[in-house]
C-alpha positions as CSV (number, residue, x, y, z in Angstrom):
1,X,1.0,31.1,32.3
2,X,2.6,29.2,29.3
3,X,1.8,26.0,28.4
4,X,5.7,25.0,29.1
5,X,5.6,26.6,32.9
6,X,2.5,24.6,34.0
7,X,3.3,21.6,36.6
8,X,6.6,22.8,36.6
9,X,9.3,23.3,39.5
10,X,12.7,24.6,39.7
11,X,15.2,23.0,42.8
12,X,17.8,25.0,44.5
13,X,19.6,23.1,46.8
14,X,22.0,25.0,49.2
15,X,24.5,23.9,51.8
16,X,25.3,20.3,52.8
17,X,25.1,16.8,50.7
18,X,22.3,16.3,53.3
19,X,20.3,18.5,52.6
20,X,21.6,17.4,48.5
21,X,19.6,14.2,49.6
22,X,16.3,16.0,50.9
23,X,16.0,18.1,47.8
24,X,16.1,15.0,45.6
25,X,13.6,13.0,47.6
26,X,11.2,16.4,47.7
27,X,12.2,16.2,43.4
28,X,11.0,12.6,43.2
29,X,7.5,13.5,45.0
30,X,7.0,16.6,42.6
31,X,7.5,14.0,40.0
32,X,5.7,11.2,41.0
33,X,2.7,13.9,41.0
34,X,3.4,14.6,37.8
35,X,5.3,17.7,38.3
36,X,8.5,18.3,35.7
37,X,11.7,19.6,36.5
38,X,12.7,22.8,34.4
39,X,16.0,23.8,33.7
40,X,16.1,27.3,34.9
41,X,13.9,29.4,37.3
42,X,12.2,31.6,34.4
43,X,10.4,28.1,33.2
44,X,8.9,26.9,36.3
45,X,5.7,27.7,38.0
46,X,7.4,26.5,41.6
47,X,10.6,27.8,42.7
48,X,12.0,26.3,45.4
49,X,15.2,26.8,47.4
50,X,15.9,24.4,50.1
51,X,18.2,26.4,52.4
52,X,21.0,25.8,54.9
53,X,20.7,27.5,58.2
54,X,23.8,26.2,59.6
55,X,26.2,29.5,59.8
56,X,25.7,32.9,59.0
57,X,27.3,32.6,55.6
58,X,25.0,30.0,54.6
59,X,22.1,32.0,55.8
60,X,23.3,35.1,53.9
61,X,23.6,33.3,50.8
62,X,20.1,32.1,51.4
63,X,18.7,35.2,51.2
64,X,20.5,36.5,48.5
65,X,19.2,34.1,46.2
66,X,15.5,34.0,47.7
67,X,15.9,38.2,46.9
68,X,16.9,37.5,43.7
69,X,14.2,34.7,42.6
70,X,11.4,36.9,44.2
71,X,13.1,40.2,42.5
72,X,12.2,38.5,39.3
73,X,9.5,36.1,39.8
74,X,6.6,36.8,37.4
75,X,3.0,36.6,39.1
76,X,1.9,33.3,37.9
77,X,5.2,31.8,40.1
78,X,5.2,30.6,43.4
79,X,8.4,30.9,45.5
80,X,8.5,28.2,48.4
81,X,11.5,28.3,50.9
82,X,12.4,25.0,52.4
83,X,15.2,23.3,54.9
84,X,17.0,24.4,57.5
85,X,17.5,27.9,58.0
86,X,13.3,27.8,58.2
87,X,13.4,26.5,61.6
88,X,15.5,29.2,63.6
89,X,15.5,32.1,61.5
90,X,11.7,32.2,59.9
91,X,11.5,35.9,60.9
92,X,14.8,36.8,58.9
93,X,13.2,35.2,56.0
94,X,9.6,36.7,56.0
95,X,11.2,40.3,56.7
96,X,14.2,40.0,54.3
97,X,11.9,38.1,51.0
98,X,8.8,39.9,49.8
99,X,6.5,38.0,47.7
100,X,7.4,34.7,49.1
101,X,4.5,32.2,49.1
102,X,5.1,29.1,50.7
103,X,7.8,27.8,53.9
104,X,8.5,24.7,55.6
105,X,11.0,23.1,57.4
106,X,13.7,20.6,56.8
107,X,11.9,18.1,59.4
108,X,9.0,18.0,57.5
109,X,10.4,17.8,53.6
110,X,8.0,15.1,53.2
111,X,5.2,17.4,53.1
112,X,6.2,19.1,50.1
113,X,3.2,18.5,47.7
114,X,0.8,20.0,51.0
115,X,2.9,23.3,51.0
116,X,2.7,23.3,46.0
117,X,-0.8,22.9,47.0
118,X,-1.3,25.3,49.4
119,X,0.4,27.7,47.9
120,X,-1.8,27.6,44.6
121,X,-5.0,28.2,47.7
122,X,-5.9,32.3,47.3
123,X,-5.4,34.1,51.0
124,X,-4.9,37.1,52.4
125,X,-2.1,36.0,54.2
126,X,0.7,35.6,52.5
127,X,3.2,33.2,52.1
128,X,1.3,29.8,53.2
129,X,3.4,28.4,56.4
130,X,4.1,24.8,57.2
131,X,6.0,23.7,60.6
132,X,3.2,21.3,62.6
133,X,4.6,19.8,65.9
134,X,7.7,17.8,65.1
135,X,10.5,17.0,67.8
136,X,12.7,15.5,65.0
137,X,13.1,14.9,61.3
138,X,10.0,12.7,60.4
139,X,10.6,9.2,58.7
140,X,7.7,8.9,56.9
141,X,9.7,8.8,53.5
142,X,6.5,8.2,51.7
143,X,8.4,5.7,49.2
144,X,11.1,8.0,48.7
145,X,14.8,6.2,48.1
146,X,16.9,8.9,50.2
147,X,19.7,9.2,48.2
148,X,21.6,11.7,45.6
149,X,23.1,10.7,42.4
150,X,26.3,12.9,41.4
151,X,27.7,11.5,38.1
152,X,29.0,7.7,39.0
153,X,28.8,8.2,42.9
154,X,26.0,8.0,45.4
155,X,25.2,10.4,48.8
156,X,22.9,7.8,50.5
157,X,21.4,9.2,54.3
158,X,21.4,7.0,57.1
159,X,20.3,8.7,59.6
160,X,19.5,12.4,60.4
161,X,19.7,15.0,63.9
162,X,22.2,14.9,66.4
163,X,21.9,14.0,69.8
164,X,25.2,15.9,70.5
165,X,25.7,19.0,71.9
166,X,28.5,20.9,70.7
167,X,29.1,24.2,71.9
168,X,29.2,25.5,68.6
169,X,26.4,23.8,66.8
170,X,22.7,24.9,66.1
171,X,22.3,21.2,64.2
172,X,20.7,19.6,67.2
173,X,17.6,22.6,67.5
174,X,17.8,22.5,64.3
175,X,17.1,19.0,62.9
176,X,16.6,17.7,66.8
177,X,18.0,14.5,68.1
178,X,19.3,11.4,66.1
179,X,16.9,9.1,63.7
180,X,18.2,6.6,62.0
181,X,17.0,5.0,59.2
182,X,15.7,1.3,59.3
183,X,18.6,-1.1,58.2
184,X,16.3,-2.8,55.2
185,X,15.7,0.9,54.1
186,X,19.0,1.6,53.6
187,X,19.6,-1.4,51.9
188,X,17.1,-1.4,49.7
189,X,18.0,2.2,48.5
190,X,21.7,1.0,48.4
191,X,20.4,-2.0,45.8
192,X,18.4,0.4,43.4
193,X,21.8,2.3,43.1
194,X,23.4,-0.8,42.4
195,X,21.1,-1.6,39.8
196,X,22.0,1.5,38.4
197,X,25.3,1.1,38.0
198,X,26.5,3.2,40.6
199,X,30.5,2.6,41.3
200,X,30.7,4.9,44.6
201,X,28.2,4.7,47.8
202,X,28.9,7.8,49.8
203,X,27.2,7.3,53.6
204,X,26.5,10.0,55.5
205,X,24.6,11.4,58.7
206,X,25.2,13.7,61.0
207,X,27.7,11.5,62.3
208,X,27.7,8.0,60.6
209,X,29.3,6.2,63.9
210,X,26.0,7.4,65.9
211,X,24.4,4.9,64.1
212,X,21.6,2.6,65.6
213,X,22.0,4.4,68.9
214,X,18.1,5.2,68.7
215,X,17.4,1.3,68.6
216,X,19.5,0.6,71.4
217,X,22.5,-0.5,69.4
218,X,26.4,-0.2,70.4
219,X,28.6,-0.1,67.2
220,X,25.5,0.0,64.5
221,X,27.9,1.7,61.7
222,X,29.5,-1.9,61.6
223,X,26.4,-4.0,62.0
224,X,25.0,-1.9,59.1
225,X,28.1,-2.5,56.8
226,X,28.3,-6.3,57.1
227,X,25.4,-7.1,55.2
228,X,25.3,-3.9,53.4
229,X,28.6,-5.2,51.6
230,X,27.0,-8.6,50.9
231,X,24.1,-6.9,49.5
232,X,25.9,-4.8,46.9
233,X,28.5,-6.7,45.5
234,X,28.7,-4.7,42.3
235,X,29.5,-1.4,44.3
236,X,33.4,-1.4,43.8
237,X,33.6,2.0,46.5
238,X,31.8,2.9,49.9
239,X,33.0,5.8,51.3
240,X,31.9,6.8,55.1
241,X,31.9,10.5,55.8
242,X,31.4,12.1,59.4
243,X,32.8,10.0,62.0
244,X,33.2,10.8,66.0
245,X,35.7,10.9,67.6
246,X,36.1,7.9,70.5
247,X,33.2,6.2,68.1
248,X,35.4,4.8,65.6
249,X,35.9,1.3,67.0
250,X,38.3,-1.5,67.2
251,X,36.0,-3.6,65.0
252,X,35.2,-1.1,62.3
253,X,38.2,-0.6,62.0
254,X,39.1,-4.2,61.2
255,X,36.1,-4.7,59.2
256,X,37.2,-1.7,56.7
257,X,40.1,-3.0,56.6
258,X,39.1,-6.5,55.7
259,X,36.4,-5.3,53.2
260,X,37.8,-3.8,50.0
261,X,34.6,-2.5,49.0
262,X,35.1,-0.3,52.2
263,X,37.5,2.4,51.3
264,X,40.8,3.2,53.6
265,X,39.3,6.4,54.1
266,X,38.3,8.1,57.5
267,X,36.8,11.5,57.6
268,X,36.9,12.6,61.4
269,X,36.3,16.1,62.1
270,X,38.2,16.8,65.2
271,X,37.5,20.1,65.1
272,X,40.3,21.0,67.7
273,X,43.5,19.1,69.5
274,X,43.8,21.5,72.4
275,X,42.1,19.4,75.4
276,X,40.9,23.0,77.2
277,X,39.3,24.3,73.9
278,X,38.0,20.6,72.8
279,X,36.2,20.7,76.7
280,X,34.7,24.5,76.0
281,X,33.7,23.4,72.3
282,X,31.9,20.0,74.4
283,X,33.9,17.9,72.2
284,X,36.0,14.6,73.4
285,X,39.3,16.2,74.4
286,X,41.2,12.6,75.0
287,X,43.8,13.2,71.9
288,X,45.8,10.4,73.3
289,X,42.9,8.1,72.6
290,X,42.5,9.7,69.3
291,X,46.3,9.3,68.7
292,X,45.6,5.9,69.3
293,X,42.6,5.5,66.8
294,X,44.3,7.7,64.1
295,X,47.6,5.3,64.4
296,X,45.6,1.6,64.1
297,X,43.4,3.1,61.8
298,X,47.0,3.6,59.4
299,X,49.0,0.2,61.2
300,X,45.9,-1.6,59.5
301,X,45.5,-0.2,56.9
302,X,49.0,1.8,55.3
303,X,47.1,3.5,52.2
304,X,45.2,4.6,54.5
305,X,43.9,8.9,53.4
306,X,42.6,10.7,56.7
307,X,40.9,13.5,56.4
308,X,39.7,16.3,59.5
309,X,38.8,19.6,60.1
310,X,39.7,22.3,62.6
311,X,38.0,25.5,64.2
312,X,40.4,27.7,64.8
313,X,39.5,31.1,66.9
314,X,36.7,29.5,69.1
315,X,36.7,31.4,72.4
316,X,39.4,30.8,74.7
317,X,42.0,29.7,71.9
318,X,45.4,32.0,72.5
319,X,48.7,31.5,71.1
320,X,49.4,28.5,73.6
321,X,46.0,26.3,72.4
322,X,46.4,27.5,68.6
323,X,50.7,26.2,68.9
324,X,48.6,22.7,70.4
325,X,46.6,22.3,67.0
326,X,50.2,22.9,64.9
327,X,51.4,20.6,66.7
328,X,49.3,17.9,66.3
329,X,48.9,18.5,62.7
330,X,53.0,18.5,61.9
331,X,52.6,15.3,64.0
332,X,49.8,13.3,62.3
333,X,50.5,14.1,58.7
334,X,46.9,13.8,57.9
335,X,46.2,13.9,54.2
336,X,43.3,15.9,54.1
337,X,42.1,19.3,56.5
338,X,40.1,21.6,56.0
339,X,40.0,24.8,58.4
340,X,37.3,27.2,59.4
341,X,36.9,30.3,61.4
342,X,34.7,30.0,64.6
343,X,31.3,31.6,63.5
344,X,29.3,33.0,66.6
345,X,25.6,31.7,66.3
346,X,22.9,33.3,68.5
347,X,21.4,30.2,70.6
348,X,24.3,28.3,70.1
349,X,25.6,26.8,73.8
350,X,28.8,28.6,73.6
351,X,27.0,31.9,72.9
352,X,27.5,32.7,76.6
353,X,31.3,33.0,75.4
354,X,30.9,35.7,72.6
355,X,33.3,36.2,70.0
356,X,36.5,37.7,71.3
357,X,39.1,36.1,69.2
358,X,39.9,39.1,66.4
359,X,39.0,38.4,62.8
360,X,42.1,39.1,61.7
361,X,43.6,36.7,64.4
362,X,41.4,34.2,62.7
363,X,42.2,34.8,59.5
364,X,45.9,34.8,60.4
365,X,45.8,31.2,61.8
366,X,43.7,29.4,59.1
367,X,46.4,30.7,56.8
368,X,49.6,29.7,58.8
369,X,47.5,26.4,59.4
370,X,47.4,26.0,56.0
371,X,50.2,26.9,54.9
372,X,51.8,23.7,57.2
373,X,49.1,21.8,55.6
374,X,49.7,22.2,52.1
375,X,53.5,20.9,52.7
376,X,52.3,17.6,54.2
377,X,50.0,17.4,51.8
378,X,52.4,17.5,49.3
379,X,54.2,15.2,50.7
380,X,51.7,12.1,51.2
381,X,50.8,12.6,47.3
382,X,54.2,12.3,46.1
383,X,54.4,8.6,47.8
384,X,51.9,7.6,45.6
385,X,54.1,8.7,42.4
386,X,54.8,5.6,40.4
387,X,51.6,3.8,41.9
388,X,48.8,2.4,39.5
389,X,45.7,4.0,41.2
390,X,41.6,3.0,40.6
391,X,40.1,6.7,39.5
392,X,36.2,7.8,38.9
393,X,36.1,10.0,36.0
394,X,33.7,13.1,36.8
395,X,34.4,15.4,33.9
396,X,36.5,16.0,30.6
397,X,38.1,18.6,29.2
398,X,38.1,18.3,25.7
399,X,40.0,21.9,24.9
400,X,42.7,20.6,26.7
401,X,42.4,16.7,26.5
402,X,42.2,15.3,30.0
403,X,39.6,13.5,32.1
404,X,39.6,14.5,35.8
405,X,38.4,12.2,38.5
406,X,39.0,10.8,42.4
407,X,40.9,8.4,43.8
408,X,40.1,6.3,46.9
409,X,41.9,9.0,48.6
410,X,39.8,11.9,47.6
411,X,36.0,12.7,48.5
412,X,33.9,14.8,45.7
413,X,33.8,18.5,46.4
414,X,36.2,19.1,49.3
415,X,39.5,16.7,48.6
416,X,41.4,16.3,45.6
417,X,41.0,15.1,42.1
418,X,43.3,13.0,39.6
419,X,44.7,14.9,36.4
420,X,44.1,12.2,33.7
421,X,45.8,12.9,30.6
422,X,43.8,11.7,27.5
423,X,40.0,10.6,27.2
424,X,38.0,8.6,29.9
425,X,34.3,7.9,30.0
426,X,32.4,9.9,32.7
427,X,31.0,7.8,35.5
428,X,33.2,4.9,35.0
429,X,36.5,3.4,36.8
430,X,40.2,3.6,35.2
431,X,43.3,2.6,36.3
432,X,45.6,5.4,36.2
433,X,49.7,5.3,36.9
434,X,50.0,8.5,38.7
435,X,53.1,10.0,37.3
436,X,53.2,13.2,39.3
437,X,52.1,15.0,42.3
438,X,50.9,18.8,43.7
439,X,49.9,20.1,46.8
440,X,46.4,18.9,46.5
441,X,46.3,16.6,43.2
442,X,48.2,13.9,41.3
443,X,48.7,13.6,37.5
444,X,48.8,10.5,35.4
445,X,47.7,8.3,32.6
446,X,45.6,5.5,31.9
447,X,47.3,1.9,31.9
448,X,45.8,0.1,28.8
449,X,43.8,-3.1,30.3
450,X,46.1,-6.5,29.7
């Protein structure tokens, strides 16, 4: 072992900006043990992937780049598999990875520095595995702050596991039932980013509007906020991702749109809008109420960017329930979907069901779906032509000289960006006068400060 690769580890995170969050509090343990990060796998004496176990393309991805890292891995390394897929699917992992040396689970990513440890113990049998007793995600953060830092925004975790049961969903035995954090933890963590100059606070859960339930609270998301706001004056953007449907209330609502801090920006996976499909999926399958929500939500707030996403092809779903989902999508005019196809899971609840909606069928709707989309989408960027706009610079490209950023409208990764023409600091706020607009993005240029 070189000198360079000793107390070293390498982080591959894969999957959800949850499981973002876990790999950075498992990176500041490492390094609070005086563990350093190294830039690429070849360098570090750890390699660790924490996976996502969620569908079977996340799970095949997994294990291509577990094959890979162990393919290559010289004998002084140790490869540790971490997170999600871990706790359904250990056997796929143990037969599918040789020369794997350490796995735990995403429940316990606390116990990261037992499982480097263990793994540097000599045994005969190989890899070292961690999964004690643990009905849900353990909140013993051991000092952590449980947040992820991406450029000038923040993913900050408020709670974690799901005590719903969709039909579709392995998150619940996966993670098990809700936990959320303690309010003064999340404040606290929400303060150190503010210290640091962080201009976006990104909160997420499983579902965000489950809130408090654990402690017995109705409506937590907006007791959290109030003095979450007051506490981080300096935060000009917080963004709330994964919302329920029939959990958005009356007074979040209100309280978003009274707080500008708060963005006008509601991401509420619906997941359906035929009522028989939304019962079979276990999902709220009132789309009157939702209606409802979706049409105070913009009444309150005008600017308002919504933001959903469908499963199209779940058992059950024939030309009559896939013409219901059009519908309501040519209807709404949301300014965001996103549209995947159902994904059978083994141990799912709707496994009973199988899988008898054709591929092809699926892959035939998403793009029709889309295709509808794309036109509204259009549509509710060009009102915001000749509009001066906030915008967080993420990136520059020099070759070409233009800065590209978010909006208000836009969350990082899956919405879209802002086209800045000229030079803007990364990690900073401009005011931009959008001068154009395309299906997904709007184009513009800095306004000079008075």
């Amino acid at each position: 072992m070189t000198k360079q690769s000793r107390n070293t580890y390498h982080l591959i995170s894969l999957g959800c900006a949850k499981n973002l969050v876990d790999s950075e509090s498992m990176a500041q343990l490492l390094n609070q043990q005086g563990l350093n990060a190294a830039a690429v796998p070849e360098n570090a004496e750890y390699l660790i992937v924490n996976t996502c176990g969620f569908l079977k393309s996340a799970r095949e991805e997994a294990i291509t780049v577990l094959t890979d890292l162990a393919s290559e891995k010289m004998p002084w390394q140790k490869l540790i598999v971490a997170g999600c897929m871990t706790e359904l699917h250990r056997d796929q992992i143990l037969n599918a990875v040789p020369n794997l040396d350490g796995m735990f689970g995403t429940r316990r990513w606390m116990d990261i520095l037992d499982v480097v440890q263990q793994t540097g113990v000599k045994r005969e049998n190989l890899p070292y595995t961690h999964f004690p007793p643990a009905e849900t995600v353990g909140q013993d953060e051991k000092g952590t702050y449980r947040a992820a830092v991406q450029g000038g925004s923040a993913y900050l975790k408020i709670a974690d596991g799901c005590r719903r049961s969709c039909a579709y969903c392995l998150i619940p035995l996966i993670k098990g039932t809700l936990v959320s954090r303690p309010m003064e933890k999340i404040i606290a963590d929400a303060k150190l980013l503010q210290e640091n100059n962080l201009k976006e606070i990104i909160l997420i859960a499983q579902d965000v509007t489950d809130y408090g339930h654990d402690f017995g609270q109705k409506d937590g998301l907006t007791k959290l906020l109030k003095p979450l706001v007051r506490a981080i004056p300096d935060v000009p953007w917080i963004r709330l991702m994964y919302t329920f449907p029939g959990y958005v209330t009356d007074s979040l609502i209100e309280l978003m749109a009274s707080e500008p801090q708060i963005l006008p920006y509601l991401d509420i996976p619906l997941q359906h809008a035929d009522p028989e499909i939304l019962r079979a999926m276990r999902r709220p399958s009132d789309m009157g109420s939702v209606r409802e929500t979706l049409a105070k939500f913009r009444s309150m707030m005008p600017d308002a960017s919504l933001r959903t996403t469908f499963i199209v092809g779940f058992p059950g779903e024939d030309d009559r329930a896939f013409q219901n989902l059009v519908d309501f999508v040519e209807v709404v005019q949301f300014d965001h979907v996103g549209v995947f196809p159902y994904s059978f899971e083994p141990g799912a609840p709707a496994e009973p069901l199988g899988d008898p909606v054709p591929e092809h069928v699926k892959t035939e709707r998403i793009e029709h779906l889309m295709q509808i989309q794309a036109g509204i989408s259009l549509q509710r960027n060009q009102q915001f032509v000749g509009k001066t706009l906030d915008v967080l610079i993420e990136g520059v490209d020099d070759e070409n000289q233009i800065s590209i950023g978010r909006s208000y409208r836009d969350a990082p990764e899956i919405d879209g960006l802002v086209i800045v023409e000229g030079y803007a600091p990364v990690g900073e706020m401009v005011s931009v006068q959008i001068n154009s607009a395309i299906t997904h993005d709007l184009i513009g240029t800095p306004v000079e400060p008075k």
